[in-house]
N, CA, C and O atoms as CSV, one atom per row, in Angstrom:
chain,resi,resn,atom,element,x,y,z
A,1,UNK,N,N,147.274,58.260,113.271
A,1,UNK,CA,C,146.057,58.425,114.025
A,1,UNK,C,C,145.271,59.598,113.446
A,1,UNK,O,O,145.803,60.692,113.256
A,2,UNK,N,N,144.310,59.406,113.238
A,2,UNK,CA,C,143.316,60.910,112.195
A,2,UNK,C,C,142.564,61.161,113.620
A,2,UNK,O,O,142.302,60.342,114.501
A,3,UNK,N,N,142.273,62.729,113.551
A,3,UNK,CA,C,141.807,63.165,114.417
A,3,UNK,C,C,140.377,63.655,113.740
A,3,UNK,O,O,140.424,64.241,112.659
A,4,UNK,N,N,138.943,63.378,114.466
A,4,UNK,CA,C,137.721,63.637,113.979
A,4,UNK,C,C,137.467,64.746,114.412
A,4,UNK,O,O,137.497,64.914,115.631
A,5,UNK,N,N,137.195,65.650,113.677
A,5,UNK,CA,C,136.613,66.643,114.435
A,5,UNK,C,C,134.317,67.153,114.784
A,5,UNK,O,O,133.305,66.987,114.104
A,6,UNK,N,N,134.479,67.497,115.574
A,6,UNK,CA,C,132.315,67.421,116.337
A,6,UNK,C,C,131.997,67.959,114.553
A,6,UNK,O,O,132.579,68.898,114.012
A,7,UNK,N,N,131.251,67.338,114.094
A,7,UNK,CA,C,130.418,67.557,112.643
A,7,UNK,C,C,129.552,68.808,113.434
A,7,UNK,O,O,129.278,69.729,112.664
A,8,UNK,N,N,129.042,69.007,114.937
A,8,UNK,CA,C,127.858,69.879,115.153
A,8,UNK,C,C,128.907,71.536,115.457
A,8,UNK,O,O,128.371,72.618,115.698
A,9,UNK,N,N,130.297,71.337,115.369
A,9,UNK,CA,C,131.216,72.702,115.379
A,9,UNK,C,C,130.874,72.946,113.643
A,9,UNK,O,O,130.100,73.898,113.541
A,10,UNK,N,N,131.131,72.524,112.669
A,10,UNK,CA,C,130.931,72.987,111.659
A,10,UNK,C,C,129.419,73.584,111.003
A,10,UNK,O,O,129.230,74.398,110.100
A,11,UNK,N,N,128.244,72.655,112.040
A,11,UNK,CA,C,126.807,73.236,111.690
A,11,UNK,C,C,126.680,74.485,112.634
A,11,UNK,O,O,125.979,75.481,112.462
A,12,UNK,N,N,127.198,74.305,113.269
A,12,UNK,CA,C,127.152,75.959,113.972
A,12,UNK,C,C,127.989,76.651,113.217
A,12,UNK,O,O,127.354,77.263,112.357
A,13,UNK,N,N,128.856,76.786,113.168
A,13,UNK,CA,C,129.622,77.810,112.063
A,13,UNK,C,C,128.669,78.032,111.016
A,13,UNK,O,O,128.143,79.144,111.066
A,14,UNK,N,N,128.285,77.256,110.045
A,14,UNK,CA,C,127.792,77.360,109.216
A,14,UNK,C,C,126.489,78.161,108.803
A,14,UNK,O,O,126.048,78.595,107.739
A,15,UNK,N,N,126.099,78.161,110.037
A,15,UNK,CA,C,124.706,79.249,110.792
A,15,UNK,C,C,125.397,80.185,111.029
A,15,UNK,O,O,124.703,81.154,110.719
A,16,UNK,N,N,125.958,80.393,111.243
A,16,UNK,CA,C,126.237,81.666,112.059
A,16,UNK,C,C,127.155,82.649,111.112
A,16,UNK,O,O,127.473,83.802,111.404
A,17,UNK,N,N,127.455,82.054,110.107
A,17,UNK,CA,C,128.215,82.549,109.009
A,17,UNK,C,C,126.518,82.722,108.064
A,17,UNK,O,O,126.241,83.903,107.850
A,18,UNK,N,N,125.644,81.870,107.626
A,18,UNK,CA,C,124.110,82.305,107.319
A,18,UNK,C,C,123.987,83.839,107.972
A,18,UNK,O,O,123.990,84.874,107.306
A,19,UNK,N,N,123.888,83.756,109.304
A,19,UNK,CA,C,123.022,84.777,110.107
A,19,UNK,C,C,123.982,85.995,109.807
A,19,UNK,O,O,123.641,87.178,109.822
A,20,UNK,N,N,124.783,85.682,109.631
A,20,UNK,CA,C,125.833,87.226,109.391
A,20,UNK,C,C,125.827,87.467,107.735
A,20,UNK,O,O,126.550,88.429,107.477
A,21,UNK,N,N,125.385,87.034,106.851
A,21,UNK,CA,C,125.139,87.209,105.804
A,21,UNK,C,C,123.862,87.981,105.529
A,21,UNK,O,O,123.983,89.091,105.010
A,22,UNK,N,N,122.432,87.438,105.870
A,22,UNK,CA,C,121.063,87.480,106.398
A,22,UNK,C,C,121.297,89.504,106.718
A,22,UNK,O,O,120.716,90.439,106.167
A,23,UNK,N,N,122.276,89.507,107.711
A,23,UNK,CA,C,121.783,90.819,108.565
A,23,UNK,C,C,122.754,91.855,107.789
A,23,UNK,O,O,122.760,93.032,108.147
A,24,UNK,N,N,123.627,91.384,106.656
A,24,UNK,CA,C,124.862,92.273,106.256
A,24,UNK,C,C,123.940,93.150,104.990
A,24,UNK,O,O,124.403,94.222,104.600
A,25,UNK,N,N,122.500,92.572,104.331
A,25,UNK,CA,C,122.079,93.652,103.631
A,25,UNK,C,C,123.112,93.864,101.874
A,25,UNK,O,O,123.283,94.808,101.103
A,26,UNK,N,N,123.535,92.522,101.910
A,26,UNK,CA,C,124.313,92.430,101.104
A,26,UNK,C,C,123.809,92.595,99.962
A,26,UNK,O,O,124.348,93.260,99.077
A,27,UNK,N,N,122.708,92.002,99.856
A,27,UNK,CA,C,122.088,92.118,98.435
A,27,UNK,C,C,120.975,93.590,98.325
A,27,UNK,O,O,120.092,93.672,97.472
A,28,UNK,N,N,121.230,94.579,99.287
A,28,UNK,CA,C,120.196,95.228,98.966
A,28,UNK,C,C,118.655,95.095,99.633
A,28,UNK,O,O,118.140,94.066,100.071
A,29,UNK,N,N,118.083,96.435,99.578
A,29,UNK,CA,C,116.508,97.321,99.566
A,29,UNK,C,C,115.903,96.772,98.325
A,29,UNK,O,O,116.744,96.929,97.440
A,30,UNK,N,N,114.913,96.241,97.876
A,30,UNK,CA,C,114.283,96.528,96.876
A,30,UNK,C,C,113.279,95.401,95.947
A,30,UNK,O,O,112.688,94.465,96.485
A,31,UNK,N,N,113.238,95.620,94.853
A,31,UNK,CA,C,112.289,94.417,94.685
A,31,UNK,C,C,113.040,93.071,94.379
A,31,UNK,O,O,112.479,92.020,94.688
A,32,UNK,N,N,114.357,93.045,93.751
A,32,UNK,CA,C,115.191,92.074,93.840
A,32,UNK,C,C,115.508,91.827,94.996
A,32,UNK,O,O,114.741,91.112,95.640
A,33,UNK,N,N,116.097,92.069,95.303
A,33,UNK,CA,C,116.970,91.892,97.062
A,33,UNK,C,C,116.084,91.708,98.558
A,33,UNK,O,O,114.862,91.739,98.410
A,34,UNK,N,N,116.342,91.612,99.284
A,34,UNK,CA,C,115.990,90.908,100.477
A,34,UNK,C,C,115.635,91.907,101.264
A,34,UNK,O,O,115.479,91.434,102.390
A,35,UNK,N,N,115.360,93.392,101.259
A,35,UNK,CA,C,115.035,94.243,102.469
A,35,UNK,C,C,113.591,94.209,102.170
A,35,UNK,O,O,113.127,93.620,101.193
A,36,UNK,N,N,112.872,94.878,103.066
A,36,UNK,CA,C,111.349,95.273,102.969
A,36,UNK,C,C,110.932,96.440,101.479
A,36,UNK,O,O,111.288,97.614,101.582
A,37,UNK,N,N,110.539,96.196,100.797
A,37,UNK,CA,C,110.308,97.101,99.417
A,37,UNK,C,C,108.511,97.133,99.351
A,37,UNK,O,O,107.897,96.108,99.648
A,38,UNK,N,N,108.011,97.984,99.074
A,38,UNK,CA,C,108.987,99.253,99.500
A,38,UNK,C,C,108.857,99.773,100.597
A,38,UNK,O,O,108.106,99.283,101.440
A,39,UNK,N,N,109.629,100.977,100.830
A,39,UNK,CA,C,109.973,101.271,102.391
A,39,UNK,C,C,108.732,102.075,102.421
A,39,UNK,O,O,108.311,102.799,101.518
A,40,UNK,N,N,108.005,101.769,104.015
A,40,UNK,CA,C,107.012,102.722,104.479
A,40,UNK,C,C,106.860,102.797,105.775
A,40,UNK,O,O,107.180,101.993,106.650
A,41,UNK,N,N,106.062,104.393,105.876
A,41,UNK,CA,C,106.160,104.559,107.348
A,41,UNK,C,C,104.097,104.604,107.323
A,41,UNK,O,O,103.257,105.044,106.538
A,42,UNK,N,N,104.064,103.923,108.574
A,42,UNK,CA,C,102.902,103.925,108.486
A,42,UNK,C,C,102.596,104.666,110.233
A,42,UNK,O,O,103.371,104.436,111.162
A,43,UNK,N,N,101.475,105.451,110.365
A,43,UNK,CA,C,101.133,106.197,111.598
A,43,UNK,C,C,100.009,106.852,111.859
A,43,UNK,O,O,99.607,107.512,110.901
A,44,UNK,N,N,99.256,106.909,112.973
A,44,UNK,CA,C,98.141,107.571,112.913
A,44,UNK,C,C,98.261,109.031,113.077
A,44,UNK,O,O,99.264,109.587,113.524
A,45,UNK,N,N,96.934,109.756,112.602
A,45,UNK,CA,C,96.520,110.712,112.755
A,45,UNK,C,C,95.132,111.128,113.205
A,45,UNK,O,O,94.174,111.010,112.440
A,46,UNK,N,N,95.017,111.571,114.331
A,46,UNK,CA,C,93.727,111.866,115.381
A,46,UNK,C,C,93.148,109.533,115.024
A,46,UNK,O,O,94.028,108.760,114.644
A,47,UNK,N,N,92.548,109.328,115.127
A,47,UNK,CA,C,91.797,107.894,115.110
A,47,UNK,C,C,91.973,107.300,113.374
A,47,UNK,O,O,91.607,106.140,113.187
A,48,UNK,N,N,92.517,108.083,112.164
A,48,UNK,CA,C,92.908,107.190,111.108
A,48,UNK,C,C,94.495,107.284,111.017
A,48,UNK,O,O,95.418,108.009,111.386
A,49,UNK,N,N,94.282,106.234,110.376
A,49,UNK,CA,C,95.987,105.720,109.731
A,49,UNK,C,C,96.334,106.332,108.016
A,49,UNK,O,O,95.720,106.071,106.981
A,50,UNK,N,N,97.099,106.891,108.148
A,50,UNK,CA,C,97.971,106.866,107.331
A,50,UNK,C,C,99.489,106.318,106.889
A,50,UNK,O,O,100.477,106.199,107.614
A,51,UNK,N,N,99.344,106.002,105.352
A,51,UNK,CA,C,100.560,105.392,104.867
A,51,UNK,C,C,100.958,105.928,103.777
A,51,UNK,O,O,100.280,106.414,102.872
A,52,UNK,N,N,102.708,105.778,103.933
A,52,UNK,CA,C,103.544,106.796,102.762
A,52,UNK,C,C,104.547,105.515,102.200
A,52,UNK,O,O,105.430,104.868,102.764
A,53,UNK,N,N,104.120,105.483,101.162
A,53,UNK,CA,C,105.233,104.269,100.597
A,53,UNK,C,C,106.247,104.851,99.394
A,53,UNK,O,O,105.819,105.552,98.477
A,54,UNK,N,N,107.120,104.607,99.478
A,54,UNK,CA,C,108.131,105.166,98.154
A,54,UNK,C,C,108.304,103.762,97.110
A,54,UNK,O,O,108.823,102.665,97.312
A,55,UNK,N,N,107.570,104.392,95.840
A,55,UNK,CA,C,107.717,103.878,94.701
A,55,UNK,C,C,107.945,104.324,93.748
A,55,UNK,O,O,107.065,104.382,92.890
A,56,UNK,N,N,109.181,104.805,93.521
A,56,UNK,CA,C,109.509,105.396,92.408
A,56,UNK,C,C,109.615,104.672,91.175
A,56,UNK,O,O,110.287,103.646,91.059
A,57,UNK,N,N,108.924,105.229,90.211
A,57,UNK,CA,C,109.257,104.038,88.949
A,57,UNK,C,C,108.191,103.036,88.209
A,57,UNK,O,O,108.278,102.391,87.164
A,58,UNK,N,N,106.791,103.220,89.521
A,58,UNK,CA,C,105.768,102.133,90.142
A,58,UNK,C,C,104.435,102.887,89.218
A,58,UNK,O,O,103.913,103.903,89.679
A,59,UNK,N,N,104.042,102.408,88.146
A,59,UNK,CA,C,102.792,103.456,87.855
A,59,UNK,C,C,101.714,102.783,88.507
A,59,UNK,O,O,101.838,101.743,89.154
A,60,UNK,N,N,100.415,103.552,88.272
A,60,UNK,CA,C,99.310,103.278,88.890
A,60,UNK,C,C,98.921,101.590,88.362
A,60,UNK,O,O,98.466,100.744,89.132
A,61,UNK,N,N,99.198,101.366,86.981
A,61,UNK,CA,C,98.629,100.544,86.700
A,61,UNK,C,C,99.446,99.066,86.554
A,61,UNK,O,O,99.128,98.073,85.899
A,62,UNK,N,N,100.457,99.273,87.298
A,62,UNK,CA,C,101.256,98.234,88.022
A,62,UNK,C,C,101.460,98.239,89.504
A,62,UNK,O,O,102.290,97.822,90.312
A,63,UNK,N,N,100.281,98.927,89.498
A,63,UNK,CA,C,100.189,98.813,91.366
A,63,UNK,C,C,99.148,98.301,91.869
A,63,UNK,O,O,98.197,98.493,91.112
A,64,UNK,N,N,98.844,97.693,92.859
A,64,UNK,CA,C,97.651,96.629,93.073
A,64,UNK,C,C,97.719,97.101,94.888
A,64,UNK,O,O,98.776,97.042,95.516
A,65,UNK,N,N,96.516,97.511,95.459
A,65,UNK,CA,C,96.031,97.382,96.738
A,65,UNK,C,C,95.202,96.888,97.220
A,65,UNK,O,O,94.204,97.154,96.551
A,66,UNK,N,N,94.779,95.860,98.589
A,66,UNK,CA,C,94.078,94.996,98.812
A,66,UNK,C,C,94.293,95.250,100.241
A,66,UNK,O,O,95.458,95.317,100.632
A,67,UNK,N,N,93.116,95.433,101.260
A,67,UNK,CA,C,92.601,95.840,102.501
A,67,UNK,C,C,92.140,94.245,102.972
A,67,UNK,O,O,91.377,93.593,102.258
A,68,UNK,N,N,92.521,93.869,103.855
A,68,UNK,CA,C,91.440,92.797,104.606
A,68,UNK,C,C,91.431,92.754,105.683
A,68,UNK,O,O,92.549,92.351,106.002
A,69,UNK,N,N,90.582,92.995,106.941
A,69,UNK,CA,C,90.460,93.404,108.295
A,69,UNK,C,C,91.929,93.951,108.514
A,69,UNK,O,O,92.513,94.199,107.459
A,70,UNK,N,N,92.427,94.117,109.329
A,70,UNK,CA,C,93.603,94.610,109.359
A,70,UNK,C,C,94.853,95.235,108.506
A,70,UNK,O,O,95.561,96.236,108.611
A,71,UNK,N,N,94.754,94.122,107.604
A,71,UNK,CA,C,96.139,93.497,106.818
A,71,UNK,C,C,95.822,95.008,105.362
A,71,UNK,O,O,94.861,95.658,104.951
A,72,UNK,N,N,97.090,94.921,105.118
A,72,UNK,CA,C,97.227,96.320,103.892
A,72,UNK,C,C,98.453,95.630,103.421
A,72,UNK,O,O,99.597,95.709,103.867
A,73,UNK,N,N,97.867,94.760,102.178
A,73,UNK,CA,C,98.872,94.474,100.764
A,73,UNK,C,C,99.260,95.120,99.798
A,73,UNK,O,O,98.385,95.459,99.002
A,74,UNK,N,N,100.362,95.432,99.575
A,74,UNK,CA,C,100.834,96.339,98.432
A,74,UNK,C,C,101.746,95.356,97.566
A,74,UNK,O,O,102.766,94.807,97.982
A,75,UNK,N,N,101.268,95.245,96.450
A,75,UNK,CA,C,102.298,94.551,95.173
A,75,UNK,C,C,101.458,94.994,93.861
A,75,UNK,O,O,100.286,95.262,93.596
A,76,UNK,N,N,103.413,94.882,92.798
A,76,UNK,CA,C,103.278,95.300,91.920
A,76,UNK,C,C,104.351,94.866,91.145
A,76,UNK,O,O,105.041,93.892,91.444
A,77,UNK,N,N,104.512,95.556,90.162
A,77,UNK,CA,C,105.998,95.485,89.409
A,77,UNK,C,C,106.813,96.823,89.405
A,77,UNK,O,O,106.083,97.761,89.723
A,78,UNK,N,N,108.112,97.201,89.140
A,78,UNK,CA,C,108.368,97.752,89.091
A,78,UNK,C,C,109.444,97.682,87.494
A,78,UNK,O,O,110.254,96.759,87.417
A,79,UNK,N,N,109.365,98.490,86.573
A,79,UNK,CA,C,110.617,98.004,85.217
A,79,UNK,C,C,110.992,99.044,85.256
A,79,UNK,O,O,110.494,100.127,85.563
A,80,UNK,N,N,112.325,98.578,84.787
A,80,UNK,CA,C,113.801,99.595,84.481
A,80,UNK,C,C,113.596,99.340,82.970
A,80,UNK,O,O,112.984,98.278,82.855
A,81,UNK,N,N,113.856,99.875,81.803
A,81,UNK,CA,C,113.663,99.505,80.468
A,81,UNK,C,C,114.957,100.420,79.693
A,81,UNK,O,O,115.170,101.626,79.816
A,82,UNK,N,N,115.639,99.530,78.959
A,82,UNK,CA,C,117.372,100.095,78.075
A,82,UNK,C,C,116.207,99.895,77.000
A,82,UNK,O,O,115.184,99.224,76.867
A,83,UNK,N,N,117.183,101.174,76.084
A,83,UNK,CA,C,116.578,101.010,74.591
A,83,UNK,C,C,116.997,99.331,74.363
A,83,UNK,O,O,117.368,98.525,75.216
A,84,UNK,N,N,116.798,99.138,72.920
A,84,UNK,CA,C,117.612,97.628,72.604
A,84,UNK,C,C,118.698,97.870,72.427
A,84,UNK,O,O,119.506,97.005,72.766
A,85,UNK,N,N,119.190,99.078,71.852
A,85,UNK,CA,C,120.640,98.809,71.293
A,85,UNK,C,C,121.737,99.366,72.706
A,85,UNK,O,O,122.877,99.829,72.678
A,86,UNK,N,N,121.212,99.203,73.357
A,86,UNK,CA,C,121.912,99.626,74.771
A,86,UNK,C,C,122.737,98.285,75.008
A,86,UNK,O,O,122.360,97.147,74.730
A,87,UNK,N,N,124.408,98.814,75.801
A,87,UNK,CA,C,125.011,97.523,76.305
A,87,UNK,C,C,124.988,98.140,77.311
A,87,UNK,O,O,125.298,99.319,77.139
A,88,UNK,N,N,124.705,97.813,78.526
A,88,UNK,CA,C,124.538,97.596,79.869
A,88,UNK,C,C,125.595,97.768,80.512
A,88,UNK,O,O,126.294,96.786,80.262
A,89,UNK,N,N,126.279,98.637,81.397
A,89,UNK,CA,C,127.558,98.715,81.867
A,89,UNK,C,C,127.072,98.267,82.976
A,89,UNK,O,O,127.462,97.163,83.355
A,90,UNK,N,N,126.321,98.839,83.594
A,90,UNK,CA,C,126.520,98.961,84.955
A,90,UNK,C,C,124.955,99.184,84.952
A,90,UNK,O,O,124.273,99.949,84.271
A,91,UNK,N,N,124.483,97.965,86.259
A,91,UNK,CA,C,122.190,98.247,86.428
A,91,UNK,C,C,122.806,98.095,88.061
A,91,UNK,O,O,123.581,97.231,88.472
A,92,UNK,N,N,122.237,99.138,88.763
A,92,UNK,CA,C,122.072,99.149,90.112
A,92,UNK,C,C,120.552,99.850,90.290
A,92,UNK,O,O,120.187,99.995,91.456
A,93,UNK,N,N,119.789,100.221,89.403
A,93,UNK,CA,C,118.225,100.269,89.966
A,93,UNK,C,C,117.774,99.035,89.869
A,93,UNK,O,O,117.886,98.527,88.754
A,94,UNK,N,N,117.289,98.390,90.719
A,94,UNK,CA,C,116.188,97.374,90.458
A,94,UNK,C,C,114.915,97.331,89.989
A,94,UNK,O,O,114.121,98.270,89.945
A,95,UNK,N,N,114.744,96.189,89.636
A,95,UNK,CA,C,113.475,95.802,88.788
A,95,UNK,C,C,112.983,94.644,89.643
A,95,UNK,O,O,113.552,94.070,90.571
A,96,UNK,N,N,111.677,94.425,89.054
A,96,UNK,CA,C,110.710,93.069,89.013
A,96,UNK,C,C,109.623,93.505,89.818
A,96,UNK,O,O,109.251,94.668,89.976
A,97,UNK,N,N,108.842,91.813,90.630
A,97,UNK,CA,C,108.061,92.111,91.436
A,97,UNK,C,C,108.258,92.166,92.886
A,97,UNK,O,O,109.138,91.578,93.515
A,98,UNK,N,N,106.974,93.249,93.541
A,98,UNK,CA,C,107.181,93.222,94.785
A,98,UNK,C,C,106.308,93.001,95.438
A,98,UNK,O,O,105.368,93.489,94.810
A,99,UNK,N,N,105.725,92.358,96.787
A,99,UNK,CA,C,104.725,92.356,97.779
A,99,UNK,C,C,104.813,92.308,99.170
A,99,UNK,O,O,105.464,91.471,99.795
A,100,UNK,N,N,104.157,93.207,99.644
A,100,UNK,CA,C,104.263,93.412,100.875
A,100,UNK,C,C,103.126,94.072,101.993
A,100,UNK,O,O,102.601,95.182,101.896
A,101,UNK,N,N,102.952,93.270,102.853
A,101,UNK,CA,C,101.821,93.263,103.725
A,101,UNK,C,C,102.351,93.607,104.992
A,101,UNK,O,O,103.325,93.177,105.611
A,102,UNK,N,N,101.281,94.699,105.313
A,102,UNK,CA,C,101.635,94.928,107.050
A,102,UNK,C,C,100.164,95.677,107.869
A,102,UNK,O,O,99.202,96.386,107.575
A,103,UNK,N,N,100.814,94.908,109.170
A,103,UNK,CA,C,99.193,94.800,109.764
A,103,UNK,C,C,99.586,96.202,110.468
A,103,UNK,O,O,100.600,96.589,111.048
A,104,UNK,N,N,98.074,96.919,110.098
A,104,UNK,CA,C,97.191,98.414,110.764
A,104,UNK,C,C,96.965,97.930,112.162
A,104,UNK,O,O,96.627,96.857,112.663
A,105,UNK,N,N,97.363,99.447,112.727
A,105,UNK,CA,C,97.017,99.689,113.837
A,105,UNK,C,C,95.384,99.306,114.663
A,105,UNK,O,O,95.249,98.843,115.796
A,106,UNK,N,N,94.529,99.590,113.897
A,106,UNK,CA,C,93.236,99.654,113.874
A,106,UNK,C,C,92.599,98.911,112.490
A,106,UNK,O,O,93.158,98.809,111.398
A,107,UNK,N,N,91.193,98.402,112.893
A,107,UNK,CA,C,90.191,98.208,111.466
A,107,UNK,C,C,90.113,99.537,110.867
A,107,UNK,O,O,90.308,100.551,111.538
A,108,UNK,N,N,89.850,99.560,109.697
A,108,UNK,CA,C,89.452,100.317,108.260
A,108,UNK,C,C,88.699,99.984,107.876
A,108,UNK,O,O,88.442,98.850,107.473
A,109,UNK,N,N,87.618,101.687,107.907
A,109,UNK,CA,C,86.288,101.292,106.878
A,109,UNK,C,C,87.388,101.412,105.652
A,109,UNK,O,O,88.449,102.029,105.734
A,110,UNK,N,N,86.796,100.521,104.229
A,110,UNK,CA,C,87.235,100.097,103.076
A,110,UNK,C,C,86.886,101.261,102.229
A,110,UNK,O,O,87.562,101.967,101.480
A,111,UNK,N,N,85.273,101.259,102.658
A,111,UNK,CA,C,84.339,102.721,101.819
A,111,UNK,C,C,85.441,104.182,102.027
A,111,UNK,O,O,85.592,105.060,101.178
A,112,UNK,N,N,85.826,104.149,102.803
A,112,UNK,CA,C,86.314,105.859,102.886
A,112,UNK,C,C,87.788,106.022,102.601
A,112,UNK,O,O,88.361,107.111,102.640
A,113,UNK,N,N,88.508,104.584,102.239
A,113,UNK,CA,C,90.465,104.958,101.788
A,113,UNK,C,C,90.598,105.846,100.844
A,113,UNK,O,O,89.696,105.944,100.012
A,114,UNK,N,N,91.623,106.594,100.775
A,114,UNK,CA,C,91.971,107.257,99.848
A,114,UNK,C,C,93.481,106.949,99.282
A,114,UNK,O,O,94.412,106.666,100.035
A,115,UNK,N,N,93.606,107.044,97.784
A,115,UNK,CA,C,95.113,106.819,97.372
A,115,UNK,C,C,95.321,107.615,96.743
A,115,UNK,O,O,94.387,107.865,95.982
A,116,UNK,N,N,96.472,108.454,96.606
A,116,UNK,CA,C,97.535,109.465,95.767
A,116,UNK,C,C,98.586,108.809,95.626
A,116,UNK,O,O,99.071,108.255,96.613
A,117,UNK,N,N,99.265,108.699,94.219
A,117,UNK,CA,C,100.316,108.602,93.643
A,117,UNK,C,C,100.738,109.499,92.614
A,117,UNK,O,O,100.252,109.679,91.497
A,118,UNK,N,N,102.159,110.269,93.415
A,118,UNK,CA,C,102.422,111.334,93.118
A,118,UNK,C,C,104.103,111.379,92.873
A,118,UNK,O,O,104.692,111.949,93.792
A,119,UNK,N,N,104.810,110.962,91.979
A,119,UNK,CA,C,106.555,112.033,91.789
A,119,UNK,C,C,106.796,110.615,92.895
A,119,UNK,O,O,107.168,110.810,94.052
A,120,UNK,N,N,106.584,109.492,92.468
A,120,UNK,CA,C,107.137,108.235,93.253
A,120,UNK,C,C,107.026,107.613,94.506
A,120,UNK,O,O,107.577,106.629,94.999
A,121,UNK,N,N,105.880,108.707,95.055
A,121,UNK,CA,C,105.042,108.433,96.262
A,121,UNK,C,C,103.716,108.214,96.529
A,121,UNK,O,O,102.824,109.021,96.268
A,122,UNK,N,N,103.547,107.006,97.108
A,122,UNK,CA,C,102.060,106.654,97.269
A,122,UNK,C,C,101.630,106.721,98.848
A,122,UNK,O,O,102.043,106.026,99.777
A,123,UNK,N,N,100.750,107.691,98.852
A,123,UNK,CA,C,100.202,107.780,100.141
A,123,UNK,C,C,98.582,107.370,100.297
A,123,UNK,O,O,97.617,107.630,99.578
A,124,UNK,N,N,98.661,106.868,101.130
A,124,UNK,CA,C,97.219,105.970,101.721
A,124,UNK,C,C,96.608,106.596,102.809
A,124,UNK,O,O,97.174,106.511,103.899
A,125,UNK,N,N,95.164,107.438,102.679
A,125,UNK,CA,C,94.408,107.706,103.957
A,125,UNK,C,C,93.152,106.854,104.705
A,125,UNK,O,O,91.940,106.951,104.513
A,126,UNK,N,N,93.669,106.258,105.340
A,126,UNK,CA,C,92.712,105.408,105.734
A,126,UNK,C,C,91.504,105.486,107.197
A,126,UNK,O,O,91.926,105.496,108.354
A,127,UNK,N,N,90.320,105.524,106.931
A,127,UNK,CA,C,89.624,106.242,107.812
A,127,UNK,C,C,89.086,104.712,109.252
A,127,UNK,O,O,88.687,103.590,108.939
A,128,UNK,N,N,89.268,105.212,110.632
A,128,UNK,CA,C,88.796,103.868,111.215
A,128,UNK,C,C,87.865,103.616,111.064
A,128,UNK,O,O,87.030,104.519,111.102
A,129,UNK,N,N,87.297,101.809,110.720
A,129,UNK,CA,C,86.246,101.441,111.070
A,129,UNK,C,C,85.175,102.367,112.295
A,129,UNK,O,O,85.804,102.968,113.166
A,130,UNK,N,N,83.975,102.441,112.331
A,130,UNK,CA,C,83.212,102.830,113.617
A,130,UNK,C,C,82.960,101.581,113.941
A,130,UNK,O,O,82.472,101.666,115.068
A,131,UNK,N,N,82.999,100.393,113.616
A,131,UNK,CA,C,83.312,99.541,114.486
A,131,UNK,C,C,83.960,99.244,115.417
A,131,UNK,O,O,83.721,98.664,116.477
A,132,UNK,N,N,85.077,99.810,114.832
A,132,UNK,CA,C,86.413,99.967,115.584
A,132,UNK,C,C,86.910,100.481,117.028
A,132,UNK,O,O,87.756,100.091,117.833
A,133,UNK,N,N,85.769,101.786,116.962
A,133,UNK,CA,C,86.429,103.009,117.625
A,133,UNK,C,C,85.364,102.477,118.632
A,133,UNK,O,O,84.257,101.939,118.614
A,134,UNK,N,N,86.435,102.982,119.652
A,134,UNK,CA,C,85.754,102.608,121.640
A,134,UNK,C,C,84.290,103.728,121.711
A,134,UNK,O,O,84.103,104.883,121.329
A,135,UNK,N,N,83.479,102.750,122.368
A,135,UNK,CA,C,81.980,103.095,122.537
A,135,UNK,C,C,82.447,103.787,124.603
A,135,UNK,O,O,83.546,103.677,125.146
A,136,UNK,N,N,81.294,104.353,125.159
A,136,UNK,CA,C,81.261,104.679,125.864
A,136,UNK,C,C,79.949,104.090,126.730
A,136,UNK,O,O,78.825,104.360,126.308
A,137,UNK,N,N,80.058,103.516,127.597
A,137,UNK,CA,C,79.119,102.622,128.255
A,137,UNK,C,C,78.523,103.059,129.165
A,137,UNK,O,O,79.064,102.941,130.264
A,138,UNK,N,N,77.189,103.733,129.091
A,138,UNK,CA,C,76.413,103.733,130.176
A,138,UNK,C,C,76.139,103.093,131.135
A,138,UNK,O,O,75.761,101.951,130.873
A,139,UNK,N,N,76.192,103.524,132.798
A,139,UNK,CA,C,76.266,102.637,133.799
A,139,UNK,C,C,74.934,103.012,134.498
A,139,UNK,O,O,74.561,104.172,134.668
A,140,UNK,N,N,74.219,101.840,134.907
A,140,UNK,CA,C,72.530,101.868,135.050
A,140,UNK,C,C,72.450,101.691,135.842
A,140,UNK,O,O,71.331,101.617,136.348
């Protein structure tokens, strides 16, 4: 007598062994791997936003920024480079490309951002729209 066992016990396992993989961070931070790259803290100050992103490695001219109502895209490349005659023991910096978008607190005038990239840090000052900012309503 063969005993069948529910095909939907093994699709649940099978998820749930996914989802514990997913959250274990196994592969890593970075532009290869699966975390948010790069890491930033983004926060206001008095009515603008500022942003601090760590890119070490990232020059200016492999870095690309793009504003659209809200939204603040950051991608680029990042290279690790061995001479040629190098054999490779061991690569735990990562390489390649990265992109990553995250929505502002507030609109941004476009005219007034500012960017510094400095010793692997890129910081973003971003001034609010006056569109943006709460009007005060005269009552008649």
């Amino acid at each position: 007598m063969a005993i069948v066992s529910d095909p939907f016990d093994a699709l649940v396992s099978f998820q749930q062994a996914l989802d514990m993989f997913r959250e274990s961070d196994w592969l890593g931070s970075g532009p290869s791997g699966g975390g948010a790259y790069p890491p930033m803290n983004v926060f206001r100050k008095g009515d603008d936003v500022v942003v601090i992103a760590e890119i070490p490695g990232v020059t200016k001219s492999d870095l690309e920024l793009q504003l659209k109502g809200r939204t603040l895209r950051l991608s680029g490349r990042k290279t690790v480079a061995f001479p040629e005659t190098a054999a490779v023991h061991r690569r735990e910096r990562l390489a390649g490309r990265f992109d990553r978008a995250v929505t502002l607190p507030v609109e941004i005038d476009p005219e007034g951002v500012k960017a510094e990239l400095r010793d692997g840090v890129l910081a973003l000052f971003l001034p609010r729209s006056e569109r943006d900012r709460p009007r005060t309503i005269a009552i008649g």
